[in-house]
N, C-alpha and C positions, 0 to 999 in steps of 0.2 A: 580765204583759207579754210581747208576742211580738214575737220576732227573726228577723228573715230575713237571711240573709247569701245572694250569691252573688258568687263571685269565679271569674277565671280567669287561668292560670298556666302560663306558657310552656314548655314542659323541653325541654332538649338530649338527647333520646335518643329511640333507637326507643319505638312504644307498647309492643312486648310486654316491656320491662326499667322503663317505669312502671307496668305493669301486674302485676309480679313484685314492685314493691316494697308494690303498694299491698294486694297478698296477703301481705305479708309480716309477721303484726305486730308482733311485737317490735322490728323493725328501724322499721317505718313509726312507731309509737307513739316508739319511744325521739327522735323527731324534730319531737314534739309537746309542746310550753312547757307544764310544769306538768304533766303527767301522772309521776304516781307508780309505778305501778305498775298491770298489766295481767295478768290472766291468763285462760284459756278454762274456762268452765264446763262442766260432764259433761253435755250432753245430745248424744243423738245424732240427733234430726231436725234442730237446726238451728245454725247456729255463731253462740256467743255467748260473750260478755265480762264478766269484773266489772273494773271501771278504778277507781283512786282517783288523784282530778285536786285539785291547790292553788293556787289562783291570788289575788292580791289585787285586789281592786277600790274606788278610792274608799278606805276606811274600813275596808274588810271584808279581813280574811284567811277565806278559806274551803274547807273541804276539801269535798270531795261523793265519795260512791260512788256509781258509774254501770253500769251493766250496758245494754252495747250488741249489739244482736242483729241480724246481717247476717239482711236482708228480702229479698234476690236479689242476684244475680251474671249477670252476662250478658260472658262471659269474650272477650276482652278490653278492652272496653268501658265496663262501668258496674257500681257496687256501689250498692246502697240498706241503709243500716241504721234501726233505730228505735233512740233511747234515750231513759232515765229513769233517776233518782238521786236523791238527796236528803243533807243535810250528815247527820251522825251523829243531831244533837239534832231533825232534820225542820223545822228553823226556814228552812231555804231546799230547793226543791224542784226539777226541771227534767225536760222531757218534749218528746221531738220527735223528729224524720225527720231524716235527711243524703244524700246520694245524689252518687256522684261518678261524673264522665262522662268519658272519653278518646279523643279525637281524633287523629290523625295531621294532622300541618304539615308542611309545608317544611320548618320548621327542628328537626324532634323529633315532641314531641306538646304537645295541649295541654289541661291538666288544668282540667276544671270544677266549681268545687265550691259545693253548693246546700245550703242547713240552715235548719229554721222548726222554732223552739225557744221555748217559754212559760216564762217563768221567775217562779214563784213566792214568793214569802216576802218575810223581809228584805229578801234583793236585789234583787229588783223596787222597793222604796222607792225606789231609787237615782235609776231611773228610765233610759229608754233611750239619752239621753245618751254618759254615761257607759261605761255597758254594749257599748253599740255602740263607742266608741273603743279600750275596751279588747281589746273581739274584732276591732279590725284588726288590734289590735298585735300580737294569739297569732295571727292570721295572715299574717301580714306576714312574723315569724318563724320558722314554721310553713312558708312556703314560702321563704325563703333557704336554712333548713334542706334543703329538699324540693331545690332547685335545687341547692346543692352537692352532692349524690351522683350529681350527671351531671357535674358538671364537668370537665374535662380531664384527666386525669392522677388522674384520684378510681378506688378500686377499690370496684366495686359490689358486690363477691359477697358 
């Protein structure tokens, strides 16, 4: 099953302090529903991730490890990464692109973010549905989250 999401997201602040968070990851990931835990693997050509993400869907409690690998940076602007993961027992699988874009507004910037994601296994059974309503809701909350670290009186450092 393939997923396309693209949403966009208003934020109260200069681009280069959404752009510092979005380089930031501990800070950006601790602000992302259902991610466990994040850390950067040893390679030195290119920056990459192993993520372990839980989230329930439908029926399903599911964990997956993910290893996401920033694809370009074009500073201050735009990140591309690839990922791919799978739960423990390989019974659900997942593989795709993400790419986020940032713009300067009037009132801030404005964050665009784009993901075409095939989801295999089990959770595919589910069906797109489902799947889909659940990824508005991790990002729905995902960007409240994203939007209160500009808020008024929020310290960003």
């Amino acid at each position: 099953m393939l997923l396309k999401i693209a949403e966009e997201l208003p934020l109260s602040a200069p681009l280069n302090e959404v752009w510092n968070l979005l380089r930031d990851t501990p800070r950006l990931t601790s602000l992302m529903p259902g991610v466990e835990s994040v850390a950067r693997l040893p390679e030195e050509e290119k920056e990459a991730y192993a993520a372990r993400v839980t989230d329930k869907i439908g029926p399903f409690k599911i964990t997956m490890n993910l290893e996401v690998r920033v694809t370009e940076t074009v500073e201050p602007s735009s990140l591309k990464a690839a990922l791919k993961g799978a739960d423990s027992m390989g019974l659900n699988r997942m593989t795709g692109s993400m790419q986020v874009g940032l713009h300067s507004s009037e009132s801030g910037t404005r964050m665009r973010f784009e993901a075409s994601i095939e989801v295999l296994g089990k959770l595919a059974t589910l069906g797109a549905v489902p799947i889909r309503r659940r990824t508005a809701q991790v990002f729905a909350e995902f960007a409240k989250n994203i939007q209160a670290q500009f808020a008024p009186g929020e310290s960003n450092a």
